[in-house]
Legacy VTK file of the C-alpha trace (Angstrom):
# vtk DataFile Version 3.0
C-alpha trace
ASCII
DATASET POLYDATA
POINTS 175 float
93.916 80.620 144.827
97.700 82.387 143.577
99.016 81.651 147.247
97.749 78.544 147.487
96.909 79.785 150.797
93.686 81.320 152.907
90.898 81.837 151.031
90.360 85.187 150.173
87.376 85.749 153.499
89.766 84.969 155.577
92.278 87.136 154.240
89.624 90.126 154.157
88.797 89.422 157.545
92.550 89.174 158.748
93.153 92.532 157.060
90.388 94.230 158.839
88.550 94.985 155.313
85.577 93.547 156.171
83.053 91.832 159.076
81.170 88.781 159.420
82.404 86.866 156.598
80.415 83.604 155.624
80.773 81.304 152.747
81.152 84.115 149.782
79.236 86.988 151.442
80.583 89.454 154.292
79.690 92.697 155.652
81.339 95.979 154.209
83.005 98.119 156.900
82.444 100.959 154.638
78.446 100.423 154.805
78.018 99.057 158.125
77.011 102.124 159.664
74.102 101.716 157.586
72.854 98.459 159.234
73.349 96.298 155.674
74.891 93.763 155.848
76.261 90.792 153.553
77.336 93.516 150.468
80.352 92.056 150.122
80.590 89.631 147.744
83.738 86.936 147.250
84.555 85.526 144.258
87.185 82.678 145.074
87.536 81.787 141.146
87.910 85.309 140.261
89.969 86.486 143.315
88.373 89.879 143.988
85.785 91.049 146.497
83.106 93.716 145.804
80.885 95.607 147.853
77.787 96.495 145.725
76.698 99.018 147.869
79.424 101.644 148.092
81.618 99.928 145.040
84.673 99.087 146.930
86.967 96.173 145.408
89.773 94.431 145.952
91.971 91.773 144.304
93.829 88.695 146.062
97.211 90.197 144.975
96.337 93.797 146.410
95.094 92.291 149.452
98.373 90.168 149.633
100.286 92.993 149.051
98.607 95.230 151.484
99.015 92.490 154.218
103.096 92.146 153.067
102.846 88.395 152.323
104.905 86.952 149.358
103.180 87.156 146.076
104.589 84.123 144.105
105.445 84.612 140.682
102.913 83.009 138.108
104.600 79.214 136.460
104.804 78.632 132.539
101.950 75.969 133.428
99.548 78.639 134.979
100.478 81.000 132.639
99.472 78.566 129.619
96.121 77.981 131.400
95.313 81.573 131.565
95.832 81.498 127.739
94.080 78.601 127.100
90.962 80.039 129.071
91.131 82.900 127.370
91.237 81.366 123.859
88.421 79.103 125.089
86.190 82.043 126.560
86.881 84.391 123.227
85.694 80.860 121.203
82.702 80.748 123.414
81.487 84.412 123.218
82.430 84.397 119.412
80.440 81.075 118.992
77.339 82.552 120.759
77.263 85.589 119.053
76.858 83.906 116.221
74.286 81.191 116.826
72.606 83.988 118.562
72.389 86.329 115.949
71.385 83.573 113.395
68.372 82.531 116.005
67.017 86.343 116.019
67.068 86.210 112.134
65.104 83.428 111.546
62.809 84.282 114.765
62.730 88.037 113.118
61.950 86.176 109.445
59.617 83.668 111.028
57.366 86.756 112.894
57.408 88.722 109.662
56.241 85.056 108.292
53.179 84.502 110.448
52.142 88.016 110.120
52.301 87.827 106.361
50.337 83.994 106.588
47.838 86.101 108.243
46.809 87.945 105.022
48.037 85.506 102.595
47.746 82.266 103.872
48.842 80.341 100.215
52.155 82.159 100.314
54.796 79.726 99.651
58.082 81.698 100.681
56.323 82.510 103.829
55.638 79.181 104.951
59.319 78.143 103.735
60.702 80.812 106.910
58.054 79.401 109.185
59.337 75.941 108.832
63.139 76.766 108.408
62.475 78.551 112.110
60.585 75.352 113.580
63.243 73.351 112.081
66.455 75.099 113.490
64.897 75.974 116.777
66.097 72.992 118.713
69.664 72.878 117.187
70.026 76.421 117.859
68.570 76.716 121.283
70.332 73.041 122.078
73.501 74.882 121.405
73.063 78.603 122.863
71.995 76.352 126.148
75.386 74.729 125.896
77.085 77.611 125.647
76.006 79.042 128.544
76.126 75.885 130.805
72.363 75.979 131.216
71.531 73.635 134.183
67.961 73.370 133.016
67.808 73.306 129.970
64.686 71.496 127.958
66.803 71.378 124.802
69.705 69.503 126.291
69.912 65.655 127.617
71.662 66.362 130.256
73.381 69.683 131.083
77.110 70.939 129.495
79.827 72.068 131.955
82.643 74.191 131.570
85.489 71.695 131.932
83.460 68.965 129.594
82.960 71.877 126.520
86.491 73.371 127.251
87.530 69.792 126.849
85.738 68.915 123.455
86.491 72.487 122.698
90.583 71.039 122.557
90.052 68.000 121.393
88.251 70.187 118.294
91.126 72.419 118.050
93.873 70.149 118.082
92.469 67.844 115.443
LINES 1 176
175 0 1 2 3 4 5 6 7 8 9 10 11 12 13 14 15 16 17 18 19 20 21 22 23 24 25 26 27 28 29 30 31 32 33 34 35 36 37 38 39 40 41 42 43 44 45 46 47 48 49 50 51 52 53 54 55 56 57 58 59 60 61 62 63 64 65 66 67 68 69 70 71 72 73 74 75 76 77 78 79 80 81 82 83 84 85 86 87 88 89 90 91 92 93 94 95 96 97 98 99 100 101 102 103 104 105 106 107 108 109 110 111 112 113 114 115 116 117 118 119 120 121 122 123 124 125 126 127 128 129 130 131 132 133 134 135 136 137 138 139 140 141 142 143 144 145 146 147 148 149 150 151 152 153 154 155 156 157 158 159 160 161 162 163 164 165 166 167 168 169 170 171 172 173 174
């Protein structure tokens, strides 16, 4: 939270923006003539609310704003997190792009493989993309799973959070 203050239901509900608030869900008072209810969705981390019936948003800051509390200004400290997240989160996206693209090229090689094994089933360079598939499957899908915090993953020991890759993710960079 910027304010280190309410969290951002209550400050919907103070500012009459919305009805019934509970945990991360609330009622829109755009759409409540319609008998929905719960459209609202709060997103503490991200500090906006959005109503995903009608499309209404709103941001802490606005919200703030609108109710004429103090906005503080943002530290050096918070300021260097915000870069480091975002230097982490373009690594991450970057990173599975890649691994992502190289998995649908050896899935694409390894279908055209079996398909080919089909008619030819002595054909060397087709059972060479077969097993280079089978063989990269688990590293790959170990590591896509990983990048996208996968709580279940079969591939993975145990699963990856954000704050444990963000961490090796600086160790990495500053070595």
């Amino acid at each position: 939270m910027t304010d280190g203050g309410s969290p951002l239901g209550e400050l919907l509900a103070t500012a009459g923006q919305v009805n019934n608030v509970r945990r991360n869900r609330a009622d829109c008072i755009r759409c409540a003539d319609d008998g929905k209810r719960g459209t609202v969705a709060i997103y503490e981390q991200a500090e906006v609310a959005r109503c995903f019936r009608c499309g209404w948003y709103i941001y802490r800051r606005q919200l703030l704003r609108d109710l004429g509390q103090t906005i503080p200004a943002e530290t050096p400290e918070q300021r260097e997190a915000r870069r480091l997240k975002k230097l982490f989160e373009q690594w991450r996206n970057d990173r599975y792009r890649g691994l992502a693209g190289e998995f649908c090229e050896l899935g694409r090689k390894a279908t055209i493989a079996k398909s080919a094994l089909a008619y030819f089933p002595m054909w060397e360079m087709a059972w060479d993309h077969l097993a280079h598939f089978y063989h990269n499957e688990a590293r790959l899908s170990a590591a896509l799973d990983a990048l996208v915090f996968e709580p279940g993953s079969r591939w993975l020991e145990e699963p990856v959070t954000r704050e444990e890759l963000s961490r090796q993710w600086r160790a990495h960079a500053a070595a």
